[in-house]
N, C-alpha and C positions, 0 to 999 in steps of 0.2 A: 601106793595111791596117796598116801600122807605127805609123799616128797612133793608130788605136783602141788598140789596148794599151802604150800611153807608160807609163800609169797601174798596169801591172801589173810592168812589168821595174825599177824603180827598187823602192829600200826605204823610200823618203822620208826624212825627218826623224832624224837622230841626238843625243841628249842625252848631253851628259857622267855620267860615274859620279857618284852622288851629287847630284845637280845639285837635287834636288825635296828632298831630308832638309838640305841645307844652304844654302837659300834665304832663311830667314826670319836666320840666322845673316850671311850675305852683306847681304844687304837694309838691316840695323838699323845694321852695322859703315860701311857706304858713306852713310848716310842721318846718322848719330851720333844715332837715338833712343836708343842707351841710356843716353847724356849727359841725356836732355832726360826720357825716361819713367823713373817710379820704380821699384826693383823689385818694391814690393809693389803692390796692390789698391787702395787706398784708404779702404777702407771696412773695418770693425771691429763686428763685435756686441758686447753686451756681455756680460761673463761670466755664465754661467748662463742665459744667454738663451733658449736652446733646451730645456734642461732643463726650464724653467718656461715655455714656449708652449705646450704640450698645454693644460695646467689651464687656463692664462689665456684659451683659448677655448674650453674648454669652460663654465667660468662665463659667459662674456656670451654665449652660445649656447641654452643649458639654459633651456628654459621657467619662470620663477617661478610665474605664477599663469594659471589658467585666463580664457579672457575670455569673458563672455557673447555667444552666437551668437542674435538677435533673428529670426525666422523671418516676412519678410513678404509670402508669397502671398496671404495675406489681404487685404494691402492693395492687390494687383493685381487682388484680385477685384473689391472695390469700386469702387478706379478705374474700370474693365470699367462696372459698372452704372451709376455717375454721369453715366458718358459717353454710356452710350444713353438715361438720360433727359434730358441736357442735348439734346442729337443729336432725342430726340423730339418734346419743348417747341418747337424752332424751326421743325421742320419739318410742313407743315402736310399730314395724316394724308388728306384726302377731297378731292381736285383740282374737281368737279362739286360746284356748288352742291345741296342736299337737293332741291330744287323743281321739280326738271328734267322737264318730260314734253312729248309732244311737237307740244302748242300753243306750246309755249316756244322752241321751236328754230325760228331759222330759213331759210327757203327754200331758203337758198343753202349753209346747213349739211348740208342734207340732201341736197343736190346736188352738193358737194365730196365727200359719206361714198360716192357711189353712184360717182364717177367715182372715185373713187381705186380702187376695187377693192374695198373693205373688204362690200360684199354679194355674194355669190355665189350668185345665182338665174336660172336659166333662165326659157324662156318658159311650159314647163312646171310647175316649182317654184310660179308665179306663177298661174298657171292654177289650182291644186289647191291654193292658199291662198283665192283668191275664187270658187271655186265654189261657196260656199252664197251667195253676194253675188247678186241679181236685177238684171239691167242697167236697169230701171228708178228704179234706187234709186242710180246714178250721177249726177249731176249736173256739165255743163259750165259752169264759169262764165264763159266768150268762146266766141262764135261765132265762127266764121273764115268769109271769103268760101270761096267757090269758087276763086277764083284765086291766093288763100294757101296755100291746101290743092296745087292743082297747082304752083304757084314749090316747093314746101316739098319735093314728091316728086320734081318734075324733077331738085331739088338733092341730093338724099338716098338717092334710088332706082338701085339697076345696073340700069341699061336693057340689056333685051331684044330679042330679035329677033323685029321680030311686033307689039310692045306699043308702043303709043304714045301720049302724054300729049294730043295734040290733040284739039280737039272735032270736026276737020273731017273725020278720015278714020273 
């Protein structure tokens, strides 16, 4: 218990009288800077020198002459426009040839546009687009066997229970 308050029963640290006001005095007298530093400054302005600093920067301060201020928003405007015409010359305005129709396109184009997603038609949509269309007026251009036709549904078709693609049963 005695160790904790060591710190409180002592007064620490005593300095002699005067010790801090007569230090720089002690210091120079043991050291003999006053032998070796001058006792003035160094340095000297010269007379009147102060007297006349006010004026002397006030004249090299003091605006002489106005300067013309050239205002050019203008010329960012223009910049702005040359740039969208340079910008539009290079860039070519109409990606699709003029001639495009849809003997033009093909097969396989129109078969990428349908798988990607890009139609969204139902069976019905598709229905109520060719219903003034007479199924006579369809034409197949390949026959398919019989047995393409069943390979094609076996492969294609969710089999049922019940339903069966053979000719036997």
């Amino acid at each position: 218990m005695k160790k904790d308050k060591l710190h409180t029963e002592k007064e620490g640290f005593k300095i002699p009288e005067n010790y801090f006001s007569d230090f720089e005095n002690r210091l120079s007298a043991q050291i003999g800077l006053s032998e070796i530093m001058p006792k003035t400054s160094g340095f000297k302005a010269p007379e009147g020198y102060f007297n006349s600093l006010e004026s002397k920067i006030l004249k090299a301060t003091v605006q002489k002459a106005k300067t013309k201020v050239v205002n050019l928003t203008w010329l960012y405007s223009a910049a702005a426009i040359a740039a969208v015409f340079v910008i539009g010359f290079f860039i070519e305005t109409d990606i699709r040839p003029a001639n495009t129709t849809i003997d033009n396109l093909a097969v396989s184009e129109i078969d990428n546009y349908l798988e990607e997603g890009y139609l969204h038609l139902n069976s019905y949509d598709i229905v109520e687009t060719f219903n003034d269309v007479p199924l006579d007026e369809i034409q197949i251009t390949e026959s398919l066997s019989e047995d393409e036709i069943i390979d094609y549904l076996s492969k294609n078709m969710k089999t049922y229970s019940g339903a069966s693609l053979d000719e036997n049963q």
